[in-house]
N, C-alpha and C positions, 0 to 999 in steps of 0.2 A: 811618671817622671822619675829620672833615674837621683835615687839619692849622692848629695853630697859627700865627699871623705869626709870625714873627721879628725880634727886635732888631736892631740893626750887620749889615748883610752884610761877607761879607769881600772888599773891592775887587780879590782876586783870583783870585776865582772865575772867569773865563774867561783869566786870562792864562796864559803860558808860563811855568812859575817857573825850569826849567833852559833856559837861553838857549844853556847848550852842546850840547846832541841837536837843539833845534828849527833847524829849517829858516829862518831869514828872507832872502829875498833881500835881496842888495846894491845890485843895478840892474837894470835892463829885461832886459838878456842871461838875466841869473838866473833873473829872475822866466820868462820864456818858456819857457826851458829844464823847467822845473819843470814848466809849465802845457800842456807839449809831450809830458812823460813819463806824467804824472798822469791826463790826459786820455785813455790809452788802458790804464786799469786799472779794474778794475771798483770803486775808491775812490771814485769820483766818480758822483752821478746821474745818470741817462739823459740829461739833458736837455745835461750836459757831458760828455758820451761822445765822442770822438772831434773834441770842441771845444776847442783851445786857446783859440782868443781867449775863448771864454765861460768857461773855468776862470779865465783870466788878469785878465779883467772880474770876477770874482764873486771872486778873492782881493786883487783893488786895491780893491773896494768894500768888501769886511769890512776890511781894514787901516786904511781911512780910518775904519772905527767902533770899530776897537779888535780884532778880533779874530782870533786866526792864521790862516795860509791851510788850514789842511786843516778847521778850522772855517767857515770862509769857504765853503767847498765846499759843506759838509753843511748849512748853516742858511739860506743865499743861494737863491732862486729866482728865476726871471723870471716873473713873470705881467704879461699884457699887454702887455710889452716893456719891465717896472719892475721892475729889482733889487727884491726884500724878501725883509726879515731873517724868518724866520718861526719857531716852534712854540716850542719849546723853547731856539735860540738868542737870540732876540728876550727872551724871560724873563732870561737870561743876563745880560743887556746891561743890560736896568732893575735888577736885582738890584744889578749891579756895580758902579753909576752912584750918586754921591756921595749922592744929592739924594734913592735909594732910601729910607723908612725900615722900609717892611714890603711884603710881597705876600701874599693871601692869597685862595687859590681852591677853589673845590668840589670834590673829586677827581672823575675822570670816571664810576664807577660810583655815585655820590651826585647826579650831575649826570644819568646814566639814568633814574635810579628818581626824581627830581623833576621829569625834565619840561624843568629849565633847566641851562645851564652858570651859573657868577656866578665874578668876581672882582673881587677890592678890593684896591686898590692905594696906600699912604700915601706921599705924596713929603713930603718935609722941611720945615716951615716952613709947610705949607697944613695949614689947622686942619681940615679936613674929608678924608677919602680918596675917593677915586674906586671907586666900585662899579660892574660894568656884569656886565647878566645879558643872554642868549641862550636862546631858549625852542626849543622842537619846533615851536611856533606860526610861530615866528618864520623859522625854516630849512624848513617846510613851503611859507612863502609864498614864501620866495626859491626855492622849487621844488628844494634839497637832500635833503630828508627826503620819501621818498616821492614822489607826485604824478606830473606827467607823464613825469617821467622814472625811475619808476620802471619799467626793463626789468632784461631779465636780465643784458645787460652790465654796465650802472651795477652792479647788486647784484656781480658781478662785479671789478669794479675800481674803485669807489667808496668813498674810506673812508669816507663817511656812511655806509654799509650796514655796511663792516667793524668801523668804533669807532664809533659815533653818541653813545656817552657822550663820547668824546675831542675830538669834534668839538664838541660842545655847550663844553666846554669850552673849544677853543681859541679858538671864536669871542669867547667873554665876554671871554679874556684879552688877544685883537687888539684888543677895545672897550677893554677899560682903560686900554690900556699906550698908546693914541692920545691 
């Protein structure tokens, strides 16, 4: 069953509430240091494995949007050579944001068994909400679902093959949330 919007979010859904356990650096020294230790723990994605500057990039980049560094890590990717906030941090962020007044999306096994992902999104003060759906049609032609690349690796390491409901989904909510 697809969840209800929600009224008010609470503006501190991504933040730190005890500032005394959390980690914020003070200055550059700091922040390196961190992104010097951090970077060779298996906390951090592949892609910031054994990368300081790119932990150090992807916690200056969440800081600048509001979000701490070890979220910064988790939600931060590079595609392209473009920082983006993606999956479930990105949800976060609009949630948490004054201007939110609802979010509301197909859960991913409702979004299998339809065919589409959909989500609708009410910002504050705009009389209409934003809805944006993502079909199997739609991820076929961009050659994610199936098609030519369907091999055995892709099926393998591809979360279109792994989640194809979650994926239907994320895609709707990357549509929305732009």
């Amino acid at each position: 069953m697809a969840d209800e919007p929600k009224g008010k979010n609470d503006p501190t859904a991504i933040a730190v509430k005890d500032k005394e356990i959390a980690f914020r650096p003070k200055n550059f020294e700091e922040l390196w240091k961190f992104a010097t230790l951090i970077c060779k723990t298996d906390f951090v994605p592949p892609a910031f494995k054994e990368n300081a500057g790119a932990c150090l990039a992807a916690i200056q980049t969440g800081h600048e949007l509001g979000l701490p560094p070890m979220a910064s890590l988790q939600s931060i990717a590079v595609i392209n050579g473009l920082p983006t906030v993606c999956g479930d941090g990105a949800l976060a962020l609009v949630k948490a944001h004054r201007l939110c007044e609802w979010v509301h999306e197909l859960p991913a096994e409702e979004a299998l068994k339809s065919g589409y992902g959909e989500c609708t999104i009410k910002r504050r003060g705009d009389p209409v909400p934003i809805t944006r759906k993502f079909s199997v049609a739609m991820a076929t032609v961009a050659e994610l679902w199936g098609g030519t690349g369907d091999t055995k690796e892709k099926k393998e390491r591809s979360v279109w093959f792994k989640y194809p409901g979650r994926m239907l989904q994320m895609m709707a909510r990357a549509w929305a949330m732009r």
